[in-house]
N, C-alpha and C positions, 0 to 999 in steps of 0.2 A: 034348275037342279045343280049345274055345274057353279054359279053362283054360291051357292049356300054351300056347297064342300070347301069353295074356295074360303066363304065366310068362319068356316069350322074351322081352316087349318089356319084361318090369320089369327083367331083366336088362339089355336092350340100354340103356336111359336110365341105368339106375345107372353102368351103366359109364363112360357119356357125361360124368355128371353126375360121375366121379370125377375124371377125364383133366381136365376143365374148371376143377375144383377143385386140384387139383392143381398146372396150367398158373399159376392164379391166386395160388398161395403161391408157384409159382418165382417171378413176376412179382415178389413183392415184394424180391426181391434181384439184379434187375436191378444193373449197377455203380452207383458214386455219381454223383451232377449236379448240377448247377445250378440252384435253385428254379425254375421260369418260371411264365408267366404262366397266368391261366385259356381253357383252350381252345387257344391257340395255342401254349402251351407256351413253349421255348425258341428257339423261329423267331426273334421280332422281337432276341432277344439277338446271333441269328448273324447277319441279314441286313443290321444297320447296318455291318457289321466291313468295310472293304474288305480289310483283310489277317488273314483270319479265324485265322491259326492263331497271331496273337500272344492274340487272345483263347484258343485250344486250350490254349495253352502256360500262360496264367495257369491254367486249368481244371486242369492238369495235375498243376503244383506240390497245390493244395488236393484234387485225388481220386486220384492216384494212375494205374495203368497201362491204367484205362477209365474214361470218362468219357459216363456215359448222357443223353442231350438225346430229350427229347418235342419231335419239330417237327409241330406240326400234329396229333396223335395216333400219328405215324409216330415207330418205333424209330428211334435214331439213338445208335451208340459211336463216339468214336476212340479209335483206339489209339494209346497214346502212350508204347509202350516196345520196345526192339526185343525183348526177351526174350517179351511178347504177341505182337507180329507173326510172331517165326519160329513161337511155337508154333502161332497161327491159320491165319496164311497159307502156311506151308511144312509144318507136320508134319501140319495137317489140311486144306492145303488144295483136297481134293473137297468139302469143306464151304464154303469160303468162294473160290470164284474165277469166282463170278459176279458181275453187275451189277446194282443194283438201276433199277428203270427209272426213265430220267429222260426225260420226257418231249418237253421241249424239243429237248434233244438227241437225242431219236431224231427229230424232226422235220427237222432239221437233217441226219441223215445217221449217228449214232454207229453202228446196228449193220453199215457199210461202215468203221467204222473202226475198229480192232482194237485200243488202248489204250482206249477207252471201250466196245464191245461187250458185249452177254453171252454169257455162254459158251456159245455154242452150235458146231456146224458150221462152219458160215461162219468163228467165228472161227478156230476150229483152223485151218483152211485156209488165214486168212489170215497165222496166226502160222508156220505151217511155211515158206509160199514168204519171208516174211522173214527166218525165223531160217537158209532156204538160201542165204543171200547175206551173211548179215552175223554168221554165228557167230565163237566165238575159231579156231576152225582157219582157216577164211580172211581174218582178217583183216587179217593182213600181207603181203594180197595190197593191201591200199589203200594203204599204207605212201609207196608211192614219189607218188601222184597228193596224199597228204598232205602230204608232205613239200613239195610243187610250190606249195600253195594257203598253205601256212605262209609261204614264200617271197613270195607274191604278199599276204599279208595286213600281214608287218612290213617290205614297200617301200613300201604304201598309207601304214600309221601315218609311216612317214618321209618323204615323201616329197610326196603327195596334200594338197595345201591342198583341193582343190575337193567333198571328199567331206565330212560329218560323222563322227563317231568308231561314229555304231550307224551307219550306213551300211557303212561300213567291216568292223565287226562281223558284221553280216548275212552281209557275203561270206565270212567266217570259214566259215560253216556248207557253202560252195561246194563241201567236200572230197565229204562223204556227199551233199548233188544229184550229184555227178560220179559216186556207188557208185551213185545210185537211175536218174538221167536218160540217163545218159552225157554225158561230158565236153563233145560236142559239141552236143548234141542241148537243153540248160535254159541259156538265155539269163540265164547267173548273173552277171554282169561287165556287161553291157547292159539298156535298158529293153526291154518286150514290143513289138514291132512290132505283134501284135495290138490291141494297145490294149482290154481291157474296158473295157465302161460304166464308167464313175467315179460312184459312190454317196456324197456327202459325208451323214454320219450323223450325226442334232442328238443321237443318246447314245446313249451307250459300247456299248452291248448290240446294235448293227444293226454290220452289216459292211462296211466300206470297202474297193473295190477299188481297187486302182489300175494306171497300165501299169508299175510296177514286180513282177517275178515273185518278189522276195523279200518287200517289202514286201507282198504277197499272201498268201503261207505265213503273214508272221508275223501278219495279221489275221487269217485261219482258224484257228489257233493260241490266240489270246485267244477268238475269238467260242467255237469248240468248247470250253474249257477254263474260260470267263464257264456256262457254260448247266448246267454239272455241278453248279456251286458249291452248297453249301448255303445252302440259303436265299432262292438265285436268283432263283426261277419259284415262286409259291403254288399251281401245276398241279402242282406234284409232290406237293403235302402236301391239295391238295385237286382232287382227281382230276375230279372232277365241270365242272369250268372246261373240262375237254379235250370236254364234246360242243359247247361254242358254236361256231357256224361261225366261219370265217375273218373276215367281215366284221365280227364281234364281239367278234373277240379278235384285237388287233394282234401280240403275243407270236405267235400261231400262222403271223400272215399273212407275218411277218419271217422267222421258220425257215421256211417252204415256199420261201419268195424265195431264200432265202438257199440251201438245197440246192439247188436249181437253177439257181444259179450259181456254185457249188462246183463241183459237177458237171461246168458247162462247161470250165472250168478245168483241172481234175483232168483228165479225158478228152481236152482239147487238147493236156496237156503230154505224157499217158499216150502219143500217137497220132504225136505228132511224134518222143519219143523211141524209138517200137518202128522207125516208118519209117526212122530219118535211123542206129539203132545197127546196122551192118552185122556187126560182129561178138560180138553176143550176150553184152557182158560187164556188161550194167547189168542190174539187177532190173529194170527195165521188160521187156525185152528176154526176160530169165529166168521171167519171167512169161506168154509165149509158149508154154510149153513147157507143154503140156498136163498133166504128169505131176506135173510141180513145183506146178501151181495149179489141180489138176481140182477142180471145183467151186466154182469161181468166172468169174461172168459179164463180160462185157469191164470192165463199167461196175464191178464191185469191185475189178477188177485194177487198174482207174486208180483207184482210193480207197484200196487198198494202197500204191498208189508215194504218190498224193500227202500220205495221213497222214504217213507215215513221213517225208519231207521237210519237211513242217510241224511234227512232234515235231524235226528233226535242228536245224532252223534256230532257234528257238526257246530249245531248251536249249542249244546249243553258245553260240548268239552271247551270253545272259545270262549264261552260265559266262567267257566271255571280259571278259564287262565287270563280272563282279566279280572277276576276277583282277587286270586293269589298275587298279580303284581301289584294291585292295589294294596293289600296287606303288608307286602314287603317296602312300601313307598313310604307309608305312615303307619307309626308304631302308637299312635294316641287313637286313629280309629280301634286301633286290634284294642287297644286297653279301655275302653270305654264297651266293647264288644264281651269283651273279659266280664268286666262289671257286674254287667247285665245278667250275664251267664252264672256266674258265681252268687247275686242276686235272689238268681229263679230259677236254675237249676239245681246249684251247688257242684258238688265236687263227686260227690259217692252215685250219682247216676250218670246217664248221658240225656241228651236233649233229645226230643222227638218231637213228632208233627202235633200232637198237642200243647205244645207251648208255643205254639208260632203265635197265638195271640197275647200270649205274655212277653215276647221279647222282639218289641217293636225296634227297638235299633238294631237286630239281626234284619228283623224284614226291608227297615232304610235302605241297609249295606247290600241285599240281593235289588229293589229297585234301585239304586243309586247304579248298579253295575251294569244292570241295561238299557238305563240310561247315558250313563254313561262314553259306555263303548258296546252298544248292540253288536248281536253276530254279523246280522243283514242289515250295515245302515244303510240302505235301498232296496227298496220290493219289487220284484216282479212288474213291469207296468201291466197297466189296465187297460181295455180299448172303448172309447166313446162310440154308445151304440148308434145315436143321433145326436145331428148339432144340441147345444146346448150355451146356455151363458152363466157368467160367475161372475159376480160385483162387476158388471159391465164391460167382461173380457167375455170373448167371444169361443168356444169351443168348439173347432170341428167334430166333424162325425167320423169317427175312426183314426184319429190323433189316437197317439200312443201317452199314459200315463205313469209316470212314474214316483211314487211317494217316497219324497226325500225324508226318512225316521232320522235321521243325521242331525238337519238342519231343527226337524220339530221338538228334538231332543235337547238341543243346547238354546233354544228361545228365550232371550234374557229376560222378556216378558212374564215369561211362567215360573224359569228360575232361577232368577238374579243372574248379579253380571260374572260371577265366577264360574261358567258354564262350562268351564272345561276341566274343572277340579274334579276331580272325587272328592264327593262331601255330601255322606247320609245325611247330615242334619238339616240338608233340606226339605228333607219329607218330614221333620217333627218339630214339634214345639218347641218354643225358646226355651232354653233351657241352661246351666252355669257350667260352663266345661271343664271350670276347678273341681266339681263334684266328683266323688268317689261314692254317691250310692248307687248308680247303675239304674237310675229309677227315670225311662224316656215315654213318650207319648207320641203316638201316627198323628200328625194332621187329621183333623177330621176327614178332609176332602180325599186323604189315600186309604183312608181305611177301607174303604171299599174301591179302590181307585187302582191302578195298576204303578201309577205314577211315572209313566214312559209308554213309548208308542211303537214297540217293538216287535209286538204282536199283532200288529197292522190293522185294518179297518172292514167292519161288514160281513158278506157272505163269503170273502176272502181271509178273513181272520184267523189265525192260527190255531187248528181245532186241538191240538194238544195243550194247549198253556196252563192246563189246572194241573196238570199232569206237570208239566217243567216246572211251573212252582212250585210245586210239595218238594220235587228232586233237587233244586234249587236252595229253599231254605234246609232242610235236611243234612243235603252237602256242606253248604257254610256254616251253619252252627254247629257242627260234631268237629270240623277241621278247627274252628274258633276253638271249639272247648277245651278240647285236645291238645293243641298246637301254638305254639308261637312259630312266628314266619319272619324270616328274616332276611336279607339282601345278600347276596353273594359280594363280598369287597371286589370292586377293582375290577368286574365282570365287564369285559368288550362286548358288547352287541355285534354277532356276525355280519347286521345287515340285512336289508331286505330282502329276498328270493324276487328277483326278474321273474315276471309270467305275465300273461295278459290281461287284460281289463276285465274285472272281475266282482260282481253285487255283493262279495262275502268280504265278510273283515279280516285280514289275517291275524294274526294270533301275535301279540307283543314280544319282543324277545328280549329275555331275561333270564336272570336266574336268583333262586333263594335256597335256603335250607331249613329245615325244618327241626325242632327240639319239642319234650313233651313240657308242658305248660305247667306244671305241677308234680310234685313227688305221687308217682302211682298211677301215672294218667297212659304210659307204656305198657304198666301190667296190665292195665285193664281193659286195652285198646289188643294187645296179643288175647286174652284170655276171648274176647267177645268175637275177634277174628277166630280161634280156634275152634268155637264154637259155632260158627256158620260152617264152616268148613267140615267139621263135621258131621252137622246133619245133611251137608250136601252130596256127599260122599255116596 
């Protein structure tokens, strides 16, 4: 008897003992990386980078379509090719459409916010009540309320001395508040009458309210999007820091602060827009409906509307002000842009979401911009649910993933070697640039194609994007048709704002001015604003 137990457990160790051995040779073909340092690894290489995916993208070039970083002992790949990301995150992705935990941020509120969440319940929940509001089949239900805020954004750029230009921008994003809050209900065009506490914050990484409710998104925005970052918080790589209390660890006592007055916020706007939407057509509102959002509590419902407004405002308004410097850079894109417009719209109308398939050098000009210069040239990692292998690199299980859109954005493979230009005419057909008929053709391959990888991969995929492209094209062709853009002479760039290491792109700095593009194109840009404004009244 004693015998055969003993026989059972020489079995059970060897076996233990092979799996471990085993686990330990795949180990040795993790992807390639970047020497680091003893103990900490490649941490201190990432955590100086404030714009860490130009360091990814050097990584990239020297290893290839994965790039393995020890942070702190913790697995870390990006992926840095879309041909990796579809096969990971789309053809396998039940293996990889989790999150790995980041601790900060779930202090702060992430598993209430469903771009940073893990995949659990909750999130499914929370991605279905959004993806029922803002799929491609309904999304040309926003069309007309878009078309309204386009109107009301290129009267501001003309018109509006008393605003600044990200001012102005911010209200850019006012189209999707209007899908999430309703139109009447998110004080997008005025300051909060509530007024929050104002927190003025000695660095970057604490959050600043203010009574403006955009400039609010966009700080929730950074702080959420600051706390992912690699490298961030040494709580994520050294776990052990998460039992000091509060009183001993300011990192922790700032995220508790900080979600509870998120909280307040979110739930304020959540409660005013369900009261004041009488007819049930904003996600708030949709959000009521028991069916659409069963199993979620009031307080996720309002972290639903208010993520998604803080993702809407964020990437729209940065998508907009790298489009505007692009325009104030090259005066032969805008005139080719002109062309086109003059072409197939003419003069006596404005452009709407029905011609976006007539004026494929407008659509170039919105992909070329997110290609560009994406809002997030880096996403969220992802967490390996089980080992796993890629073209002979080895994957651990629970390695953290992160999709470098940076590096797959500028791959000279896909689009030539001038990857850092702006230049729509890589999404069209050869075509003579002496030409004056305005007459361009989509690639086949984008006509149905996004043509950049901005909106990320899979069950992670960005459930608004029919929605930001309508608002998108919308925006840029009425500012096109409208507008000439021009370069401020002589303009000093302030510089860049010191903050900490952070997934989001900041925002170019520059400056232009703006003139109407034609005799009458002022009158009728006042007359079509006065007339929103009137029936909003």
């Amino acid at each position: 008897m004693h015998s055969a137990l003993w026989a059972i457990s020489l079995i059970f160790l060897l076996s233990v003992a092979r799996k471990l051995y085993l686990r330990a040779q795949a180990r040795r073909n993790v992807p390639p990386g970047p020497r680091g340092w003893p103990i900490l690894g490649n941490l201190p290489q990432v955590a100086r980078e404030s714009r860490v995916w130009h360091l990814f993208d050097k990584w990239k070039e020297e290893y290839g379509s994965l790039t393995y970083l020890n942070m702190l002992g913790e697995d870390f790949i990006i992926i840095n090719t879309r041909a990796a990301a579809i096969e990971l995150c789309e053809r396998r992705s039940a293996r990889y459409s989790d999150r790995p935990r980041s601790i900060v941020s779930e202090y702060i509120g992430s598993e209430m916010a469903m771009p940073f969440a893990r995949y659990t319940k909750s999130w499914q929940y929370q991605r279905r009540a959004i993806h029922e509001v803002l799929h491609t089949g309904v999304s040309l239900q926003y069309t007309p309320v878009q078309l309204e805020e386009a109107i009301i954004l290129t009267h501001k750029l003309l018109f509006d001395s008393s605003a600044t230009l990200r001012e102005k921008l911010n209200g850019s994003a006012a189209t999707v508040l209007s899908v999430i809050y309703g139109k009447q209900s998110f004080p997008v065009s005025v300051k909060d009458e509530r007024k929050p506490d104002v927190t003025v914050s000695e660095t970057p990484n604490q959050l600043l309210l203010t009574s403006d409710p955009l400039q609010n998104l966009s700080n929730i925005g950074h702080r959420l999007t600051s706390s992912i970052s690699p490298g961030g918080y040494l709580v994520d790589y050294f776990r052990v820091l998460d039992f000091l209390p509060p009183s001993l660890a300011k990192w922790k006592r700032d995220a508790q602060r900080d979600h509870k007055r998120i909280s307040k916020l979110y739930e304020g706007y959540y409660d005013d827009a369900v009261r004041m939407d009488q007819h049930r057509a904003s996600l708030c509102a949709k959000l009521t409906d028991t069916e659409l959002a069963s199993g979620l509590s009031v307080k996720e419902k309002a972290w639903v509307a208010g993520v998604t407004s803080t993702a809407a405002l964020e990437t729209t308004s940065t998508t907009m002000s790298y489009f505007l410097y692009a325009m104030s850079c090259d005066a032969n894109i805008q005139r080719r842009a002109h062309m086109e417009l003059d072409r197939v719209v003419g003069r006596g109308r404005i452009p709407t979401i029905s011609d976006m398939d007539s004026l494929p050098y407008i659509r170039a000009i919105t992909q070329e911009v997110l290609r560009w210069n994406p809002p997030l040239p880096i996403i969220a990692p992802r967490r390996a649910s089980e080992d796993d292998w890629y073209e002979g690199h080895f994957i651990p299980k629970n390695a953290a993933l992160m999709l470098n859109i940076w590096s797959m954005n500028r791959d000279k493979d896909v689009y030539g070697p001038n990857v850092d230009e702006f230049q729509p005419e890589r999404f069209l057909e050869s075509f003579d640039i002496s030409s004056n008929t305005g007459d361009f053709t989509l690639k086949a391959e984008y006509q149905n194609n996004d043509g950049h990888n901005a909106y990320g991969f899979g069950r992670r995929k960005c459930v608004g994007r029919h929605v930001a492209d309508n608002s998108l094209f919308i925006g840029m062709s009425l500012i096109l048709w409208a507008l000439h853009i021009e370069p401020v002479k002589d303009y000093k760039p302030k510089g860049e704002i010191k903050r900490v290491v952070d997934t989001a792109n900041p925002v170019p700095d520059f400056a232009c001015t703006f003139i109407p593009r034609f005799p009458g194109a002022d009158i009728m840009l006042q007359n079509l604003h006065s007339e929103i404004i009137r029936t909003r009244e």
